[in-house]
C-alpha positions as CSV (number, residue, x, y, z in Angstrom):
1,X,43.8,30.8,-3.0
2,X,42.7,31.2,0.2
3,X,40.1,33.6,-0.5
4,X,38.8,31.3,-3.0
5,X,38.5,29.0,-0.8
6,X,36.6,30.8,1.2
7,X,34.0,32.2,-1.2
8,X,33.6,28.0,-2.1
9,X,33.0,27.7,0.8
10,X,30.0,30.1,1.5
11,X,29.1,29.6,-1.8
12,X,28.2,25.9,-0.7
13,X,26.7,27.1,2.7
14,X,24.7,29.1,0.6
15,X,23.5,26.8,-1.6
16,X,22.4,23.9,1.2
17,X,20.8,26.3,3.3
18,X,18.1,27.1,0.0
19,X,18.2,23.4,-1.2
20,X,18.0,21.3,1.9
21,X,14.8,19.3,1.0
22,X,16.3,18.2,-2.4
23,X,19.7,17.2,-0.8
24,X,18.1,15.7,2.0
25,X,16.7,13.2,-0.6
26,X,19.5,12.9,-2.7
27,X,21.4,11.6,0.6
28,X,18.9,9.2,1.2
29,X,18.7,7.9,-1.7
30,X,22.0,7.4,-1.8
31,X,22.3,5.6,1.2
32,X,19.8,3.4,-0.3
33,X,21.9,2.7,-3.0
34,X,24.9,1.8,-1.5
35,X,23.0,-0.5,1.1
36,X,22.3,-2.4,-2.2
37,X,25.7,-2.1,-3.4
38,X,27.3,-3.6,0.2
39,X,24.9,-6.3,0.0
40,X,25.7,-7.1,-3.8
41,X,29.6,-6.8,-2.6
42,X,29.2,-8.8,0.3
43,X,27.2,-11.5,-1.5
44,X,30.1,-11.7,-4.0
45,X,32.8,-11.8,-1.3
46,X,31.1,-14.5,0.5
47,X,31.0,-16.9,-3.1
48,X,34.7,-15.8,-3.6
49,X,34.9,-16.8,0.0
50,X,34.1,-20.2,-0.1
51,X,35.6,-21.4,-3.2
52,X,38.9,-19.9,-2.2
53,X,39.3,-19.6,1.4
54,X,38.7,-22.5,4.2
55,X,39.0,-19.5,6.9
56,X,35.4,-19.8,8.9
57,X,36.0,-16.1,10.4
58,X,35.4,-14.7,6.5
59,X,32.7,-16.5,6.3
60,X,31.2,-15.2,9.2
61,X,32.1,-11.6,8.6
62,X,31.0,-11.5,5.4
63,X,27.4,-12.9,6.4
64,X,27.3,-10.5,9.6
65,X,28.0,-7.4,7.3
66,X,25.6,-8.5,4.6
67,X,22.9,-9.3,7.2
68,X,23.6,-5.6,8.9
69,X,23.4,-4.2,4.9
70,X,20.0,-5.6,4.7
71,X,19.0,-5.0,8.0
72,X,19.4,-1.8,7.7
73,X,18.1,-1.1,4.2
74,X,15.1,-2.5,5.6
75,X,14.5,-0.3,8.2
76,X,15.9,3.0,6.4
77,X,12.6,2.0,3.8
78,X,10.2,0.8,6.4
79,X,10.7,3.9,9.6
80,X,12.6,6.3,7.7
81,X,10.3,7.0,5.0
82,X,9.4,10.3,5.8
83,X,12.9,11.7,7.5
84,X,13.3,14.0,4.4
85,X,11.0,16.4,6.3
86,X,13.6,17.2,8.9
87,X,17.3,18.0,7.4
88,X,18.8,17.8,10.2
89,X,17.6,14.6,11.1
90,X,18.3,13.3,7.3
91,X,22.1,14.9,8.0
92,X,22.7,13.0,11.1
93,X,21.4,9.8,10.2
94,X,23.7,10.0,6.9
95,X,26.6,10.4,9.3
96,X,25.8,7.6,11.4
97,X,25.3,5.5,8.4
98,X,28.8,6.4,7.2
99,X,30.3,6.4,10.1
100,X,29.2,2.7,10.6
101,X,30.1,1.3,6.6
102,X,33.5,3.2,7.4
103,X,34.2,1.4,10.6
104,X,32.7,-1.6,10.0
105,X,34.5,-2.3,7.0
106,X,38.1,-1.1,8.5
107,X,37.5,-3.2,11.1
108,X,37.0,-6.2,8.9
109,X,40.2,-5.0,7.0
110,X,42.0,-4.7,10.6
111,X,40.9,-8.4,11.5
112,X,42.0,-10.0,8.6
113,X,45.1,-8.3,7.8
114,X,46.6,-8.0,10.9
115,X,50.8,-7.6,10.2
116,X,49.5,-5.9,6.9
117,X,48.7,-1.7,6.9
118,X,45.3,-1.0,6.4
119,X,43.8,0.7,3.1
120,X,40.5,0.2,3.2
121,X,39.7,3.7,5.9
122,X,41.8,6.0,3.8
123,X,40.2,5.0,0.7
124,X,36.8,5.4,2.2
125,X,37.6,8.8,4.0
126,X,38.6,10.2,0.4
127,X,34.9,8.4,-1.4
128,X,33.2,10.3,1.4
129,X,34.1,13.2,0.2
130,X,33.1,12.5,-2.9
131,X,29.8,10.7,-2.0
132,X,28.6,13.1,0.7
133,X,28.4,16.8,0.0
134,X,27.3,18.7,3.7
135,X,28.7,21.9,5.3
136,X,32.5,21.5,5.5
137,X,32.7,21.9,9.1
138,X,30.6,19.2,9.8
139,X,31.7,16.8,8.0
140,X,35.5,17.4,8.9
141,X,34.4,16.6,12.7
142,X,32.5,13.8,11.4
143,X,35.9,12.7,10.0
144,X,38.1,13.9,13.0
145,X,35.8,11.5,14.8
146,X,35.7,8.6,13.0
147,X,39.3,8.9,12.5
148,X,40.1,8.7,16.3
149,X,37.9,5.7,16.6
150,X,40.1,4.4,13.8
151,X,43.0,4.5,15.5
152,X,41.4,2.8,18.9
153,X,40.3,0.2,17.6
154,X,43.8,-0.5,15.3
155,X,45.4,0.0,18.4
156,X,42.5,-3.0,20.4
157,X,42.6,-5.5,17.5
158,X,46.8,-5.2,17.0
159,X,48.3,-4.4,19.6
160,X,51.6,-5.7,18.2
161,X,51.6,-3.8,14.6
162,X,53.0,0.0,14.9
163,X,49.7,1.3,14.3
164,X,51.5,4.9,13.8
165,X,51.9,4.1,10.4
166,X,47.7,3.2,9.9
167,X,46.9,6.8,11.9
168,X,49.6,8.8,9.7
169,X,48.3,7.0,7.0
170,X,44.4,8.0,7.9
171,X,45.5,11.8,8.8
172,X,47.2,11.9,5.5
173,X,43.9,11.0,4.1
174,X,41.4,12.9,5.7
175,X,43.9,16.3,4.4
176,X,43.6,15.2,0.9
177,X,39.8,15.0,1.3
178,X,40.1,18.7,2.4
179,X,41.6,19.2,-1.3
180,X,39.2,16.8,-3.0
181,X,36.0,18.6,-1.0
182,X,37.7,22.6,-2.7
183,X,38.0,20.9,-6.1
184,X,34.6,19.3,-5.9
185,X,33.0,22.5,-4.9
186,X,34.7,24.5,-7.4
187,X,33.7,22.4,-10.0
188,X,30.3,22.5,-8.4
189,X,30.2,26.0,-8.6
190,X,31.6,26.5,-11.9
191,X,29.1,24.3,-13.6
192,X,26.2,25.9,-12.0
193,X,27.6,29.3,-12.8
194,X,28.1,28.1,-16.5
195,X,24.3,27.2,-16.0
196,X,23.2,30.5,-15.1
197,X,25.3,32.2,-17.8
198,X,23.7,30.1,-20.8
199,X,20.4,30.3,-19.2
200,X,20.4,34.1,-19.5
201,X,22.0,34.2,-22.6
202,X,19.1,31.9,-23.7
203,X,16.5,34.0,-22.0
204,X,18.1,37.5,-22.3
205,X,18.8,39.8,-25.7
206,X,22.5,39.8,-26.0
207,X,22.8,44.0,-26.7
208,X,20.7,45.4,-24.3
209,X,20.3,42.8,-21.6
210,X,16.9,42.8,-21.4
211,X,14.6,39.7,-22.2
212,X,14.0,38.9,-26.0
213,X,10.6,38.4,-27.1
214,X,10.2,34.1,-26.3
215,X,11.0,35.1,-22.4
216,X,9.1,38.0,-22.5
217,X,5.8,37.0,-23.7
218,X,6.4,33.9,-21.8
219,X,7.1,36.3,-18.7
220,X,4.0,38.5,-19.7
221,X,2.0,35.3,-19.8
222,X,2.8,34.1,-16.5
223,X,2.3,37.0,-14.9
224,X,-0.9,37.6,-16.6
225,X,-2.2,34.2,-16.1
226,X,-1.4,34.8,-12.2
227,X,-3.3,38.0,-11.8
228,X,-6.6,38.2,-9.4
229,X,-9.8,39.4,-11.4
230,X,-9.6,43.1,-11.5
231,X,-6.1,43.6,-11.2
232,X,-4.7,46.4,-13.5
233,X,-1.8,46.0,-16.1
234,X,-0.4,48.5,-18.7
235,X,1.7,47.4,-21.6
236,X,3.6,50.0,-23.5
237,X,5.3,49.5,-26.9
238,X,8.6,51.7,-28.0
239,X,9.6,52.1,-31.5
240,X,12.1,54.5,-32.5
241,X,11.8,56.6,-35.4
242,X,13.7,56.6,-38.8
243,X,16.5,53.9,-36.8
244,X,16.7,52.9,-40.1
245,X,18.5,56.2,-41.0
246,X,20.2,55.9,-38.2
247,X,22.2,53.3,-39.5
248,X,22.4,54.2,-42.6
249,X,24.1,57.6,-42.0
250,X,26.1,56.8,-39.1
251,X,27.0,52.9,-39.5
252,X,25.3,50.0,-37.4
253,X,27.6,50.2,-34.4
254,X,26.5,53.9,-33.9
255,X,23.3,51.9,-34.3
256,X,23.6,49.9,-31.7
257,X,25.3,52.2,-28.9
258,X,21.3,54.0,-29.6
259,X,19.8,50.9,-29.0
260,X,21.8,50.4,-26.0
261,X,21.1,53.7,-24.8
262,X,17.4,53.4,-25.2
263,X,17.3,50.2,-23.2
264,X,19.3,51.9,-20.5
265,X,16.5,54.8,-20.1
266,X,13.9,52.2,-20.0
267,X,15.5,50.3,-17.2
268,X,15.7,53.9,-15.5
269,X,12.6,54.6,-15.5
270,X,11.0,51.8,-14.9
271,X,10.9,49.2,-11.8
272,X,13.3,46.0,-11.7
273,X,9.8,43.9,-11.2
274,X,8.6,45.8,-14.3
275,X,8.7,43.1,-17.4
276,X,11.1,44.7,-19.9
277,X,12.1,43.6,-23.7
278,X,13.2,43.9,-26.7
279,X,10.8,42.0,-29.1
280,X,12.4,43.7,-32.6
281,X,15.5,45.6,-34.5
282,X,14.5,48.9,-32.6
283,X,10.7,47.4,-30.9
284,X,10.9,47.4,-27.1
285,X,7.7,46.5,-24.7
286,X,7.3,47.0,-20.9
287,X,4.9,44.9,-18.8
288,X,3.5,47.0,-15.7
289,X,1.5,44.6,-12.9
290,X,-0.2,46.0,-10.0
291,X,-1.4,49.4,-8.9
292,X,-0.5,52.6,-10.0
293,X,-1.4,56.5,-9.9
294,X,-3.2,58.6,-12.3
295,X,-1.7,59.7,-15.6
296,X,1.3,57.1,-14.5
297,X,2.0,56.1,-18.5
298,X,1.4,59.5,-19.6
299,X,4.2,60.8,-17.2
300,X,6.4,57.5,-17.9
301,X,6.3,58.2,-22.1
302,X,6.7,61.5,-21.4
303,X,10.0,61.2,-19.3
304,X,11.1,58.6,-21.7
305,X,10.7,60.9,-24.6
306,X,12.2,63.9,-23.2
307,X,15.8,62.2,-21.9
308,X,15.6,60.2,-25.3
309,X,15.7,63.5,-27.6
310,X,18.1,65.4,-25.2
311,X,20.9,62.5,-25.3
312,X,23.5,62.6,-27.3
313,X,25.3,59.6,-29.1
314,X,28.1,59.8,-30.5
315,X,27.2,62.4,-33.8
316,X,23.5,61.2,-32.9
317,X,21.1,63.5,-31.4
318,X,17.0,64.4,-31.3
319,X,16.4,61.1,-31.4
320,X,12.3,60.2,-30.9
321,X,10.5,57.1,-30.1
322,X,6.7,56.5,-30.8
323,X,4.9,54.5,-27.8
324,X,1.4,52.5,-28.1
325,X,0.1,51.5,-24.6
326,X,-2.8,49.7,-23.6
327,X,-4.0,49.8,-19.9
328,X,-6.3,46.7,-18.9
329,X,-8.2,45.7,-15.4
330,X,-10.9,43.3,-18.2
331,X,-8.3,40.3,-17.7
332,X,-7.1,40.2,-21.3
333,X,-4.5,38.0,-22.3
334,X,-1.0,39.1,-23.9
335,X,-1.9,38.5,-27.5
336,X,-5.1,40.7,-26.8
337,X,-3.1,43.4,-25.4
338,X,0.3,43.3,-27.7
339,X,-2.7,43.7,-30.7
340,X,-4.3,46.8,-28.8
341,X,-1.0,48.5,-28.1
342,X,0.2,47.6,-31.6
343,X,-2.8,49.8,-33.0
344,X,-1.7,52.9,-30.8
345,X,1.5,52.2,-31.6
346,X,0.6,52.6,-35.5
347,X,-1.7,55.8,-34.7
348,X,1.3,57.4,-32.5
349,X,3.1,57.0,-35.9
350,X,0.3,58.2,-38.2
351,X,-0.3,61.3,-36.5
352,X,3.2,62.7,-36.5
353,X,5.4,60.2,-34.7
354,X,7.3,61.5,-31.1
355,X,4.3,61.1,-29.4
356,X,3.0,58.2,-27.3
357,X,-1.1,57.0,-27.7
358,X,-3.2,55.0,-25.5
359,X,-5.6,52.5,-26.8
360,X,-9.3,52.7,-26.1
361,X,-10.7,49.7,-27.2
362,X,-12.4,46.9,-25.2
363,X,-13.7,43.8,-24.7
């Protein structure tokens, strides 16, 4: 457990060291919101207040703490517009903030139950953790702190009530909060790894790994929309030959350990920044972006071809692949290119199949 912990942990580190502008504004906003939720509370206390209670002293608490709510709202909008910029800055502000609606509010619940314990701190100590997500170091000092101050002023304001209990009390709380902070994480984390795992089953072909054909022409358009005038690209096309056979003789899981095994030689072959997919039963295309030396497709097909034939699946072996390819530096766009490497593609198979052909045409 403890190791899980841990990883939660990091994990979280992780994830607010490469998202600290977003949850910079998430934690003002936020605070925005509950500035408008204290005033809205303290508003409602104050009516409650005076219909109920001929104490003066609530009266003027509830006033001082709506007045500080506004206040304060008011200048987080007017001078604080623009602290987003600086994390660190948001970060410490937040605890202050906190650190004041915790206090402030305890010490209301001090004053006016004095021979009573107090419930408001641990209550707010366990919301914190729940409200404000930060670096778990940090915020357990915040709430070392806070929780010290806690107990000075219980001790100031009664100095006749065993304020033991209200510290054992707020210890007890700020160790739950520990608990509370691991579950919220790992819920965090489980979500957002649930996230990742239906996005790339969305994105991804479910045999091979590689992208289907929606993510790759989409990737294949992105990256060809991106690309400086001149730039070269090459897109190949793989089809294997008489796969139909393939499953007919040997059975469609045979079938698909051959698909398998042809998407494992393209992924050797090729680079991890190379766009790879499966657009078809047995069709597979590769994107390649940037530079590359002389004869590079010829060497690639002819690597491909050569492990292709010489591995052996199960009962399976000679197996062949035809390959149309298309090299471009004119700036076509993927639909232009899939129909150029679809027509050496088809020649590849009309002059014998096994064989790989690049297109010639143009603009």
């Amino acid at each position: 457990m403890l190791q899980k912990i841990l990883d939660r942990y990091f994990d979280s580190v992780s994830f607010i060291h490469h998202s600290k502008k977003r949850i910079a504004e998430d934690n003002i906003r936020n605070t925005g919101d509950l500035l408008i939720f204290l005033v809205c509370v303290c508003l409602v206390l104050l009516s409650l207040s005076f219909l109920f209670s001929g104490n003066c002293s609530v009266y003027v608490t509830q006033i001082a703490l709506c007045l500080m709510a506004a206040g304060i709202a008011f200048f987080q909008r007017v001078f604080l517009s623009n602290i987003t910029e600086s994390f660190v800055l948001t970060r410490l502000y937040c605890f202050i903030f906190y650190g004041w609606i915790i206090l402030s509010y305890s010490y209301v619940d001090i004053i006016h139950n004095t021979e009573s314990r107090g419930i408001f701190f641990p209550c707010a100590i366990i919301a914190f953790t729940a409200l404000y997500m930060d670096n778990f170091v940090e915020t357990t000092w915040f709430k070392a702190v806070i929780t010290l101050v806690y107990g000075i002023m219980d001790y100031v304001v009664r100095p006749t009530y065993d304020v033991k209990k209200d510290v054992i009390i707020a210890v007890a709380a700020v160790v739950i909060s520990f608990f509370c902070y691991y579950e919220i994480i790992d819920l965090a984390t489980d979500k957002g790894e649930d996230r990742k795992r239906l996005m790339q089953r969305s994105t991804t072909d479910l045999l091979t790994g590689v992208l289907n054909k929606l993510s790759f022409e989409e990737r294949c358009n992105e990256y060809l929309s991106g690309r400086v005038a001149g730039a070269k690209c090459v897109l190949f096309i793989f089809d294997l030959d008489n796969f139909k056979e393939v499953n007919d003789n040997y059975g469609h899981q045979v079938g698909d350990k051959v698909i398998k095994s042809f998407s494992n030689i393209l992924q050797g072959y090729f680079h991890p920044n190379d766009v790879i997919g499966r657009i078809g039963g047995d069709e597979f295309m590769v994107l390649v972006m940037g530079e590359m030396p002389e004869g590079f497709a010829e060497r690639r097909c002819r690597s491909v071809l050569h492990e292709f034939k010489t591995t052996k699946i199960d009962d399976v072996s000679g197996l062949t692949c035809s390959i149309g390819i298309v090299e471009d530096t004119w700036g076509r766009n993927f639909t232009q290119l899939y129909h150029a490497a679809d027509e050496a593609l088809y020649k590849a198979k009309a002059g014998g199949k096994a064989k790989f052909c690049i297109s010639e045409a143009k603009l």
